[in-house]
MARMAR-574445 format. One record per atom (N, C-alpha, C): x, z, y. Coordinates in steps of 0.001 Angstrom, whole numbers, padded with zeros to 6 digits, always signed. Each point is the difference from the previous one (the first is absolute). Layout:
XZY ...
This chain:
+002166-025298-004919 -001081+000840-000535 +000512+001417-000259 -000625+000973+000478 +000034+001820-000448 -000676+000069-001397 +001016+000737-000546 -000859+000504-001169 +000743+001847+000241 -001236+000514-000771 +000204+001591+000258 +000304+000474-001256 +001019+000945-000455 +000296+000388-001380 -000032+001996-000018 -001166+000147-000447 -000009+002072-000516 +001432+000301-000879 +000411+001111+000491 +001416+000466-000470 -000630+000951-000979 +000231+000385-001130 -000400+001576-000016 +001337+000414-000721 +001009-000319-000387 +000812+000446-000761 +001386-000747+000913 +000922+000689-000731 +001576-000727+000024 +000559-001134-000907 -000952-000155-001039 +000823-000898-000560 -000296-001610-000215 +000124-000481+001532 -000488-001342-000107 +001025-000675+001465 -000278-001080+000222 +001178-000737+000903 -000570+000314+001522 -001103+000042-000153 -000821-000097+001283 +000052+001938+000767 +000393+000540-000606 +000299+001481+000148 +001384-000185+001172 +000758-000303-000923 +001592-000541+000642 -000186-000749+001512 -000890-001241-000087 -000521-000703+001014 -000294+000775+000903 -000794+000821+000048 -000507+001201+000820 +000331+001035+000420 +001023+000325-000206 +001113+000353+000602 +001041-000004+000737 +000175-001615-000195 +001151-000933+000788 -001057+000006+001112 -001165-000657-000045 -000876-000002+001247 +000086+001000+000960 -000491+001564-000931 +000268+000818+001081 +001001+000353+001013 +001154-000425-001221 +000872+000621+001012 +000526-001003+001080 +000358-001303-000312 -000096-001199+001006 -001424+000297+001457 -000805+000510-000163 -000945-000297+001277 -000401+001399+000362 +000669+001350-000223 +000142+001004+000433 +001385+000774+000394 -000042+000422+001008 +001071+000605+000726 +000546+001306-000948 +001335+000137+000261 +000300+001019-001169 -000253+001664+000444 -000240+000320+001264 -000704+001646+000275 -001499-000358-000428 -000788-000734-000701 -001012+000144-000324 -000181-000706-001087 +001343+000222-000768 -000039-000713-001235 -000273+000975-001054 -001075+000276-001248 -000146+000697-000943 +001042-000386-001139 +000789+000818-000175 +000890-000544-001447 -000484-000153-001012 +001132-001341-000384 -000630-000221-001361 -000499+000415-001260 +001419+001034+000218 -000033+001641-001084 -001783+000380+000061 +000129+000069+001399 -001501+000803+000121 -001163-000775-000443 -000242-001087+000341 -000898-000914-000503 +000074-000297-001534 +000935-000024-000868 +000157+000070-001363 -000375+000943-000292 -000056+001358+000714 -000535+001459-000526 -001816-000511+000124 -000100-000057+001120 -001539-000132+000298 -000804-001495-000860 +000928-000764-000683 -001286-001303-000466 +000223+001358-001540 +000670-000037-000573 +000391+000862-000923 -001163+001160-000618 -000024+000494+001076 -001084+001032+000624 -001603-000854-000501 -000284-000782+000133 -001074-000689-000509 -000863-000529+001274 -000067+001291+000789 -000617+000327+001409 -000072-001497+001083 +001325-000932-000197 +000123-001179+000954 +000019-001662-000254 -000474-000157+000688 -000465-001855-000604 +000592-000786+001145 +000890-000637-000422 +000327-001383+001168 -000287-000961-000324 -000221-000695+001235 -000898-001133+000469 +001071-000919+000518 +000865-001006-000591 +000723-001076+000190 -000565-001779+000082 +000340-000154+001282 -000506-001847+000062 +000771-000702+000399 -000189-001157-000358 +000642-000767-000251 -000644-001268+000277 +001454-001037+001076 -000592-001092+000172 +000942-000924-000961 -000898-000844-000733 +000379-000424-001384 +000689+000838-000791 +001459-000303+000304 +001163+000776-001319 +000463+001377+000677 +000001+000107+001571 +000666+001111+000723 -000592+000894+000676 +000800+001346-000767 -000838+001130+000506 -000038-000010+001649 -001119+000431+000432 -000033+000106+001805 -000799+001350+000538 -000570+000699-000901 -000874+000776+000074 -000102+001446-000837 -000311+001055+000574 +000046+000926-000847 -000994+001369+000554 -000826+000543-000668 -000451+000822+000205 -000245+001352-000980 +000220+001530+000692 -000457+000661-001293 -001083+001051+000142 -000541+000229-000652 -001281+001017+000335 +000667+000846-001219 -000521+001710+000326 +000199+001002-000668 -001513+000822-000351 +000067+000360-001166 -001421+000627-000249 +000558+001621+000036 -000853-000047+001159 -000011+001707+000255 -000812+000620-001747 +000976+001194-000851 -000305+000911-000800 -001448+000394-000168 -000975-000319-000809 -001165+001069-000116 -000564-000275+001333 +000143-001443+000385 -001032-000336+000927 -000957-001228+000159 -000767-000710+000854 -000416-001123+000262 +000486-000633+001159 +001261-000167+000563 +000621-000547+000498 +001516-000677-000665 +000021-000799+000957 +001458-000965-000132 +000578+000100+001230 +001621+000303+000451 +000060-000085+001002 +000999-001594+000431 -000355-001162+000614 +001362-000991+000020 +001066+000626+001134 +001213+000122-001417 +000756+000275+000885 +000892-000261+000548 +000097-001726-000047 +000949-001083+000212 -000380-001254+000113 +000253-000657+000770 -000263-001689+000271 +001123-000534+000577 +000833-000578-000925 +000986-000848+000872 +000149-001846-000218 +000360-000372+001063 +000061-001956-000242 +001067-000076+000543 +000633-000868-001037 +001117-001047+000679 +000052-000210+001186 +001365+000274+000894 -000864-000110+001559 +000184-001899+000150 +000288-000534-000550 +000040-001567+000391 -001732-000375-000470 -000327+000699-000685 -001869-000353-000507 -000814+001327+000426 +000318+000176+001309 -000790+000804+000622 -000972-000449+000503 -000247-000688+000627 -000766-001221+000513 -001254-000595-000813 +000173+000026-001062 -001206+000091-001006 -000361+000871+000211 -001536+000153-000341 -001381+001244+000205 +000100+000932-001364 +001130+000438-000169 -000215+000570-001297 -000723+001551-000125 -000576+000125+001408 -000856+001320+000010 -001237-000605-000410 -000644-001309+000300 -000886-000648-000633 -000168+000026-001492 +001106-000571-000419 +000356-000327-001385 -000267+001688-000945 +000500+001011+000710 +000400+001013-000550 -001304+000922-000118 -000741-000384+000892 -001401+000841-000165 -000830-000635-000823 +000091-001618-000149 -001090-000443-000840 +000638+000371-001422 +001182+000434+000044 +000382+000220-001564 -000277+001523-000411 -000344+000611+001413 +000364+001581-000732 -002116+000113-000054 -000653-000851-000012 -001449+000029+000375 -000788-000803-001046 +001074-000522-000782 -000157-000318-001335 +000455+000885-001275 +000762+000641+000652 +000523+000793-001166 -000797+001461-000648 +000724+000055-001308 -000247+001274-000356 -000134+001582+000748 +001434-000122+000814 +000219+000986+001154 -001131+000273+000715 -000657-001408+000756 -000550+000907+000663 -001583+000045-000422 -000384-000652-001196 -001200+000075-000491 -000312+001916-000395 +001453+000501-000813 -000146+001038-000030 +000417+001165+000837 +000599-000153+001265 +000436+000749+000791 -000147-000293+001484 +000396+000945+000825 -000005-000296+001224 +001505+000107+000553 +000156-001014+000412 +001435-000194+000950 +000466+000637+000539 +000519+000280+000696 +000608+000867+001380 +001409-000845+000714 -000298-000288+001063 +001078-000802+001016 +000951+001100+001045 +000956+000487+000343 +000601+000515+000727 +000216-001296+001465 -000545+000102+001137 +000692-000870+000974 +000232+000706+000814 +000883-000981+000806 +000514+000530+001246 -001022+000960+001363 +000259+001011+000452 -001165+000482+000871 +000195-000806+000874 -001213-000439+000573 -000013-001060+001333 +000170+001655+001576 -000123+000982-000501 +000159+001084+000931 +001767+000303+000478 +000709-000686-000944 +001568+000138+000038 +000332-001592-000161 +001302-000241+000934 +000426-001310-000123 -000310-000668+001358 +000017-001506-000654 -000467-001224+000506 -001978+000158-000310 -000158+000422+000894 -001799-000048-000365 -000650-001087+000056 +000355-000787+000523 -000831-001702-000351 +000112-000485-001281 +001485+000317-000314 +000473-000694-001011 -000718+000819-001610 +000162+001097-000183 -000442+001171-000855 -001265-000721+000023 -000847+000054+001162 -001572-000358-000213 -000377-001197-000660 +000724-000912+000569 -000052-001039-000755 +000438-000129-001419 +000581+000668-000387 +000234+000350-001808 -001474+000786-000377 -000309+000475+000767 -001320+000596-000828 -000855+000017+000269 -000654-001833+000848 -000641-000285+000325 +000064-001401-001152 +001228-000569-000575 +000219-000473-001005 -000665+000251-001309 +000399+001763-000357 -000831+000933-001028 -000798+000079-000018 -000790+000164+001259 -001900+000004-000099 -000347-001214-000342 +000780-001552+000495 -000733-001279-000057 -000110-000312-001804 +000953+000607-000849 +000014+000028-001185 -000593+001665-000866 -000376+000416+000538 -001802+000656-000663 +000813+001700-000186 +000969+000305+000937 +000663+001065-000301 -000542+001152+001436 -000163+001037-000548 -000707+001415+001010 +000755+000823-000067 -000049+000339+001569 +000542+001552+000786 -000080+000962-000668 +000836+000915-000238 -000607+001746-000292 +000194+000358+001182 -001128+000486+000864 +000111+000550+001063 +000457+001197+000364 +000967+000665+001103 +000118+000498+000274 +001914+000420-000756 +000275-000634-001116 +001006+000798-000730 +001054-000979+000288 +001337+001187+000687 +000998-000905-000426 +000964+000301-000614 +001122-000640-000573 +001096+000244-000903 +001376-000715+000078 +000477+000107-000221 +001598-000156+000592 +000476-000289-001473 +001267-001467+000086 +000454+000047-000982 +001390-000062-000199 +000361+000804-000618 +001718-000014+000236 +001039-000865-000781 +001146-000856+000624 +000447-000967-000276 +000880+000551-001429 -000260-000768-001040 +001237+000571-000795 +001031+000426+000185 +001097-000216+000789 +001182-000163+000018 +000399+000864+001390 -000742+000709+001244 +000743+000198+000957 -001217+000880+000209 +000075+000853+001256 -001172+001174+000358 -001036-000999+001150 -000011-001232+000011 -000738-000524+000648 -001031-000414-000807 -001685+000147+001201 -001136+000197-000806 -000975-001187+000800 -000962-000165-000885 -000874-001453+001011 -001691+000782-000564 -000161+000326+001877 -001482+000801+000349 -001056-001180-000754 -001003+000550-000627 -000929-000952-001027 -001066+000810+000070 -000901-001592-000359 -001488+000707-000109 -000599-000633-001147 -000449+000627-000475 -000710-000194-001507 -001303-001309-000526 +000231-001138-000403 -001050-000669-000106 -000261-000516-001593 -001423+000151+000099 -000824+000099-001504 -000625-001566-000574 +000398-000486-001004 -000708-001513-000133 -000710+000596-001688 -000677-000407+000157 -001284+000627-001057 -001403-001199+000076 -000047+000249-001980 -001526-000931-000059 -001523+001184+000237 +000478+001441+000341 -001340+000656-000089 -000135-000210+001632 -001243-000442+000209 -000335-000337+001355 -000496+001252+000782 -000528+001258-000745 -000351+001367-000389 +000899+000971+000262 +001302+000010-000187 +001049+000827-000362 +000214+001276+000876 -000509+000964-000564 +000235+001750+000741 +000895+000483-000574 +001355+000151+001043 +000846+000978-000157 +000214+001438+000291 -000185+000806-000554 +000017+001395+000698 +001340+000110+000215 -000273+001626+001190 +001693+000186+000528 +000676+000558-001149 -000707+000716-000720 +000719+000181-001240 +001010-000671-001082 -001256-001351+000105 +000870-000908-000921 +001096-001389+000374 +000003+000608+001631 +001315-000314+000434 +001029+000320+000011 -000063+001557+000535 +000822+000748+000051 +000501-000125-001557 -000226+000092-000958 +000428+000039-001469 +001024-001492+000338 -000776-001362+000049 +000636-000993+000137 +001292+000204+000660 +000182-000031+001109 +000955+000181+001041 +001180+001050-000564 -000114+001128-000853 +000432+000760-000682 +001264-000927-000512 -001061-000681-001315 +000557-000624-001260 +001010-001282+000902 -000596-000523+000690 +000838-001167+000905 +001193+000284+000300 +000111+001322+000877 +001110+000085+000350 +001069+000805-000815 -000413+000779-001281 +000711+000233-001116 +000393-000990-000734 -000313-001011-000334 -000279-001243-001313 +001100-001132+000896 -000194-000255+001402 +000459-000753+000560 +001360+000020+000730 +000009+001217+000914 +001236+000440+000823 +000226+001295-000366 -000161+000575-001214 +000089+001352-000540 +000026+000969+001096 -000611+000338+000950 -000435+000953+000469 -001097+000945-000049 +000576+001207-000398 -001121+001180-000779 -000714+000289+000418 -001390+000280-000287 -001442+000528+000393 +000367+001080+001178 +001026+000794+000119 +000376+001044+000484 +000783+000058+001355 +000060-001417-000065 +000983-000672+001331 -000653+000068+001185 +000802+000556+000539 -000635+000041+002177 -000657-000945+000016 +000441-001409-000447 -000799-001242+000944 -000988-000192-001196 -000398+000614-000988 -001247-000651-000795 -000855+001297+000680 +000346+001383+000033 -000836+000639+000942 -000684-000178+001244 +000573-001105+000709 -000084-000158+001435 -001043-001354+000091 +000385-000398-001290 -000935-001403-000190 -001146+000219-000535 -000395+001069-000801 -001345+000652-000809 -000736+000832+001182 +000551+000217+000822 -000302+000855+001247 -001211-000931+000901 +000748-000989-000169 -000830-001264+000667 -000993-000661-000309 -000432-000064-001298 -000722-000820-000591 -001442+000611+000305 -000881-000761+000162 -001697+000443+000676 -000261+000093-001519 -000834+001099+000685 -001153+000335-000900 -000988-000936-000588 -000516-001290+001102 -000250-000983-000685 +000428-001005-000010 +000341-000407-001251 +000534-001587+000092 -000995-001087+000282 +000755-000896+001014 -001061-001198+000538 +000981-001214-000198 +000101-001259-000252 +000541-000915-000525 -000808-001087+001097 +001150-001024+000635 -000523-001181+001179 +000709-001037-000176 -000623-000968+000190 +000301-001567+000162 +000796-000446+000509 +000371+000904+001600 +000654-000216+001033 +000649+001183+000236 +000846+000093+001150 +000821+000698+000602 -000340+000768+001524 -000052+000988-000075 -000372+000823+001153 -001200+000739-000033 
């Protein structure tokens, strides 16, 4: 049996747990330090999402609340790779679709661009995302850079939200995308590639089911 446990602080066992997870089922050029992650739950801003089959941690996820906004961004999912094989993208959406998070916010997913890569494979990850109630921002993409080395993974932005309604202006993206990449990979409003990425963004935002 999975059970799912909310982190919000450091001082409990299951914090520790979640940590060992991460770093066991993530590679170390795209490993966030621990240092750093103790800064950021600290921060108030981050909530992990640890599961567990019976007694052992296998699971870990963290979402970050973008500053003075209505978004969350997840910015981590890792599994044990021996319990990979379990549906824990299943598991992980019916928990984040119950929760507080996303009753009061809207998500934000970074995936792989199916335009760079393995394109079958990419598509099929976010053909996964749509089958679990998650939408395109059309047209925008974003790049995310690995902690640890100057290598970056081309991404496209996807939205899981209870407003069935939801109008984003380019405005109040561009703000988003701002705070993301300051809050997250500390890169300044002022940076070539957040210029080059605000450059891009349409005038209107349109949000899709599917891909293409």
């Amino acid at each position: 049996m999975i059970q799912f446990y909310n982190i919000t602080d450091r001082q409990n066992q299951e914090y520790l747990e979640a940590i060992e997870v991460y770093k066991a089922s993530t590679s170390e050029n795209q490993q966030i330090s621990p240092e750093t992650i103790d800064e950021k739950m600290d921060s108030g801003n981050l909530v992990i999402i640890l599961g567990k089959q019976n007694v052992m941690p296998v699971f870990v996820a963290m979402l970050w609340k973008l500053e003075g906004t209505s978004f969350m961004v997840n910015e981590v999912v890792a599994i044990i790779p021996s319990f990979q094989h379990l549906d824990f993208g299943k598991m992980y959406f019916d928990v984040l679709k119950h929760s507080d998070y996303y009753q009061n916010n809207h998500i934000l997913f970074e995936a792989e661009d199916p335009d760079f890569g393995n394109k079958e494979e990419r598509k099929a990850k976010l053909d996964y995302y749509f089958l679990h109630g998650c939408q395109w921002v059309k047209g925008v993409k974003t790049v995310v850079p690995m902690p640890n080395s100057e290598e970056f993974v081309n991404t496209v932005l996807l939205l899981l939200t209870k407003d069935r309604f939801i109008n984003i202006s380019q405005e109040e993206l561009s703000i988003m995308l701002k705070k993301l990449y300051k809050e997250l990979y500390n890169t300044p409003e002022d940076a070539y590639l957040i210029k080059e990425l605000l450059k891009e963004i349409p005038k209107i935002i349109e949000l899709s089911g599917t891909w293409g």
